[in-house]
C-alpha positions in Angstrom: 36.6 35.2 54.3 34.3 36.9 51.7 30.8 36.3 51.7 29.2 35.0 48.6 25.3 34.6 47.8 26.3 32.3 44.9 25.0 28.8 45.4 27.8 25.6 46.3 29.3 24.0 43.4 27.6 20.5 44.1 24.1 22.2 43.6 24.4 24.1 40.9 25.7 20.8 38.8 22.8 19.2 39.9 20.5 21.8 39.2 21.6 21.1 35.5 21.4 17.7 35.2 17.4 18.1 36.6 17.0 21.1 34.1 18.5 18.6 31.4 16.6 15.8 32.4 13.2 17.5 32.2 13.9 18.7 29.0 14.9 15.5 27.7 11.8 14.4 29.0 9.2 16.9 27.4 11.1 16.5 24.3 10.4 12.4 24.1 7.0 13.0 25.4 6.2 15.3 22.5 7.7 13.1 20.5 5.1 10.1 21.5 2.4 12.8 21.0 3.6 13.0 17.3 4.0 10.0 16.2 0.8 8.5 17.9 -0.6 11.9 15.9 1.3 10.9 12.8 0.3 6.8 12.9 -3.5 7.7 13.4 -3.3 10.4 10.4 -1.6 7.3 8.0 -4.3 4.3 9.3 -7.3 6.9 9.5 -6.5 8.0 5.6 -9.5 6.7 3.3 -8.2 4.8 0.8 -8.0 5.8 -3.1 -11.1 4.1 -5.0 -11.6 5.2 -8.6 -13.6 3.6 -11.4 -13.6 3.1 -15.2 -11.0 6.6 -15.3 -7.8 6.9 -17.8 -4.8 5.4 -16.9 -3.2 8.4 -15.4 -5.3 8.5 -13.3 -3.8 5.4 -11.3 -0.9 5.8 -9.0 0.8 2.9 -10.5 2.4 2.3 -14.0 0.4 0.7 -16.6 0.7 0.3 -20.1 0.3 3.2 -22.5 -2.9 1.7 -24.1 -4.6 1.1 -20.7 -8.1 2.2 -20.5 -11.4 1.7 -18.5 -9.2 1.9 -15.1 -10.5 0.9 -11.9 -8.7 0.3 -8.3 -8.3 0.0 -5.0 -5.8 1.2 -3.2 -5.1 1.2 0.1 -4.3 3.9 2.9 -0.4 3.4 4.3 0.0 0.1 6.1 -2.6 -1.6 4.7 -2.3 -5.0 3.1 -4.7 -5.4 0.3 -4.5 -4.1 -3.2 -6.6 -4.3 -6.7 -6.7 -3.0 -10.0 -8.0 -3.5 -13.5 -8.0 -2.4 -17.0 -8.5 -3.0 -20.6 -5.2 -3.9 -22.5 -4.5 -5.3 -25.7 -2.9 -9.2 -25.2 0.3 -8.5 -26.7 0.7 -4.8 -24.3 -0.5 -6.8 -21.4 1.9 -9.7 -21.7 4.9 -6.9 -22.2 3.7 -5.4 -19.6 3.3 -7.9 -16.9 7.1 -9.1 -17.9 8.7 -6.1 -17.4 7.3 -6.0 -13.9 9.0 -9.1 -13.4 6.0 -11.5 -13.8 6.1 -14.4 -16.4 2.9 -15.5 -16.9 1.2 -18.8 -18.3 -1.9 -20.2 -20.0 -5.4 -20.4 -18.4 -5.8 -24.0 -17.5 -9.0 -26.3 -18.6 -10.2 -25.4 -14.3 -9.8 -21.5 -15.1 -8.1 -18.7 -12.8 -9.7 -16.9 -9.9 -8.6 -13.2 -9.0 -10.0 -11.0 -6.1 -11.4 -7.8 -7.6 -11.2 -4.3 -6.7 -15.3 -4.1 -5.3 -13.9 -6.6 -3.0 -12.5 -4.1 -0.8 -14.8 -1.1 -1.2 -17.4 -0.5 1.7 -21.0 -2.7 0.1 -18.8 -3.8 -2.6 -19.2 -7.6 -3.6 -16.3 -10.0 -3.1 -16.6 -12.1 -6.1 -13.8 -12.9 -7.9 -13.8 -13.2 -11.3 -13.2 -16.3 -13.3 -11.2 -16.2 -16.1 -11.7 -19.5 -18.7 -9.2 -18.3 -21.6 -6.1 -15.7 -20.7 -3.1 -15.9 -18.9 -1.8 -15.7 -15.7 0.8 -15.2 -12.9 1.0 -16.0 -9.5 3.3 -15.7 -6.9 3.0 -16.6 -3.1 5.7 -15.9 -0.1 4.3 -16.4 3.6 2.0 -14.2 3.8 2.6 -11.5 0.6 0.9 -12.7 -3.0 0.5 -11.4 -6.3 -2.5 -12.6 -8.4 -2.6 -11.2 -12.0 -5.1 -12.9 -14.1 -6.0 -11.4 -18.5 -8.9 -12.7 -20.0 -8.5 -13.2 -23.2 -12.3 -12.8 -24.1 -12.9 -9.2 -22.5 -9.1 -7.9 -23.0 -9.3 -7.2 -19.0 -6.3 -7.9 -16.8 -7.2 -8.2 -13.2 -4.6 -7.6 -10.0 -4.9 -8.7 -6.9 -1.6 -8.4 -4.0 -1.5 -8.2 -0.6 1.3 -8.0 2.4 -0.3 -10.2 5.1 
């Protein structure tokens, strides 16, 4: 019988399922290392804060006639939202109903939004109140949209948040 130095059958299956096996393993660990990675780069992003630019400057669409911009918004994954800018009425109300928001009179009590300062590190949170404008509002567990124009300034306030 002929001598071999090769190794039996049995073992050399097994050796590559453990060869497989480790290298599923490292893959899925470097995975986890990457995403973690990933998920701290998205939360850890400082969020985009401008004030009183043009409207291309915001990373949302607003109407054409849009001026004295300012915002707040968020990295990835965060809730909270706000914007402003001067519009004309008639631009504003065109505007906030092709986004899908019909909006009504002010009542007598007035209209509270959230502003943008709210959220900016030493900003103050106090909303503004609007007396004569319009507004929309929409509420769903725990998402909103608050949208409030004052009809004395020509400012239209925005205000959503996710949770």
């Amino acid at each position: 019988m002929p001598t071999t130095n090769s190794p039996p059958e049995t073992s050399s299956r097994l050796w590559w399922f453990l060869h497989l096996a480790v290298k599923i393993w490292l893959g899925l660990i470097l995975l986890v290392i990457l995403s973690a990675g990933f998920a701290d780069y998205i939360v850890n992003q400082p969020p985009n804060i401008r004030e009183h630019v043009s409207r291309d400057e915001c990373p949302i669409s607003l109407p054409a006639s849009a001026t004295d911009v300012s915002f707040y918004f968020p990295p990835a994954l965060h809730p909270n939202k706000a914007y402003e800018f001067t519009v004309p009425e008639a631009d504003f109300k065109q505007w906030a109903s092709a986004r899908g928001w019909p909006t009504q009179p002010i009542g007598p009590a007035g209209y509270n939004v959230r502003r943008y300062r709210a959220f900016i590190p030493g900003g103050e949170d106090e909303p503004i109140h609007i007396v004569d404008g319009h507004r929309y509002e929409w509420r769903e567990e725990d998402r909103g949209v608050y949208c409030g124009f004052d009809r004395r300034s020509g400012r239209c306030y925005v205000y959503t948040h996710s949770r």
